[in-house]
N, C-alpha and C positions, 0 to 999 in steps of 0.2 A: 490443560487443553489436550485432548486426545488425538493421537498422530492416525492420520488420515493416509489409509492405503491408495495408492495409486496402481488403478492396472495399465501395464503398459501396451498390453496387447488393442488397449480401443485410443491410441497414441497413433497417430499415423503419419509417418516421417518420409519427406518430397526431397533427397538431392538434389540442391540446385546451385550455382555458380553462385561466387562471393563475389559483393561487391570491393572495391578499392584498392591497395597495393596487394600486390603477390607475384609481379616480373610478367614473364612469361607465362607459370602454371595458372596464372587466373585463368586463361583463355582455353587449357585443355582438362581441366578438374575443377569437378563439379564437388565442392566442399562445406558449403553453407548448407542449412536444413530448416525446409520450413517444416513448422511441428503442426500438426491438427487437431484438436481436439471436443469431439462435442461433447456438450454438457446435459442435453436432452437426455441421451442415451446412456453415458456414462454410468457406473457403480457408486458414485457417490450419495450420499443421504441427502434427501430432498432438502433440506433444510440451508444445504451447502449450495446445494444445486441452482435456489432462489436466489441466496445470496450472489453467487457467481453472475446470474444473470442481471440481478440489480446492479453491480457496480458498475460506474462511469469509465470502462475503460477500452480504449482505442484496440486494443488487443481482440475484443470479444466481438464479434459482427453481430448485426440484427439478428440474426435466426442462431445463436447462441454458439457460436462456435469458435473457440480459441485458437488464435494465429499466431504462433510465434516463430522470428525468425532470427535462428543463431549462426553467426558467422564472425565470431570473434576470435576464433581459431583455425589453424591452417589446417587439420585436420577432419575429418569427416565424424569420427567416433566422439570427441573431445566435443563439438560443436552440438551431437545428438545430447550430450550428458549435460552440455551448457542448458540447451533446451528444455531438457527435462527439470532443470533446478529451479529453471524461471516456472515452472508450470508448477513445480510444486509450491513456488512462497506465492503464485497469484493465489492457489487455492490457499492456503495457510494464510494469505491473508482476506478472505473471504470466513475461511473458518473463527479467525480472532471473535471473541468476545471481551468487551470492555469490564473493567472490572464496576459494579454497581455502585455510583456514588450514593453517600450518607449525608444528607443535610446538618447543621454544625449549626450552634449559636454562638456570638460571642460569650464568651464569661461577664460577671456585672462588674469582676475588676475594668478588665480592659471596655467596657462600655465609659464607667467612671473617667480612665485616664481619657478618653476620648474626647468626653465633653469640657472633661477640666483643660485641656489642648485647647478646646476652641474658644472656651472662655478667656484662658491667657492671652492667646490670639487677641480677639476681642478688646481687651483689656488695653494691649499695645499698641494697637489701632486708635482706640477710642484716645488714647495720649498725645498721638500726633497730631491731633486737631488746636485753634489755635486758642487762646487763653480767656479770651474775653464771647469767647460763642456756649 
């Protein structure tokens, strides 16, 4: 798979207040980051780009634009670099290609042991019925 450049100049980074514990500095630092980023406009290859927009994911709003919000660290830098990780495996996972599967028959051995299975089967069954039937 070919590693896909991300420019981060069309990345557009909002400090904003974390949610949840952090004492008192929650209330005066502004350390979580919502990330932005469109896909319309963006450098990446159409082909990604489609992809990006067809996936089913909460992240992506109607008019194609990726929202990510990192606040999993107490610092401002730390949380910009969280952000950018999550952006780059949504793309990387947009980029994946499945590997092509190859149709497969059985072999005529294992077709053989199969029906000989079911005949023994068969065979065992048809014993436990009663004597005189």
């Amino acid at each position: 798979m070919p590693q896909i450049a991300l420019n981060e100049d069309e990345v557009e980074f909002t400090a904003i207040r974390a949610q949840g514990a952090g004492g008192q500095n929650i209330n005066k630092v502004s350390n979580a980051v919502h990330l932005r980023f469109d896909i319309a406009t963006s450098s990446l290859p159409d082909d990604i780009k489609e992809k990006l927009l067809a996936l089913r994911d909460q992240r992506i709003s109607s008019d194609g634009i990726v929202v990510i919000k990192a606040q999993k660290h107490r610092s401002l830098e730390r949380n910009r670099e969280d952000g950018l990780v999550r952006l780059r495996e949504l793309i990387a996972a947009a980029a994946f290609v499945p590997p092509q599967r190859r149709a497969t028959k059985p072999t005529r051995s294992s077709q053989r042991k199969r029906v000989d299975s079911k005949v023994k089967r068969g065979q065992v069954k048809l014993l436990r019925s009663k004597v005189g039937e």
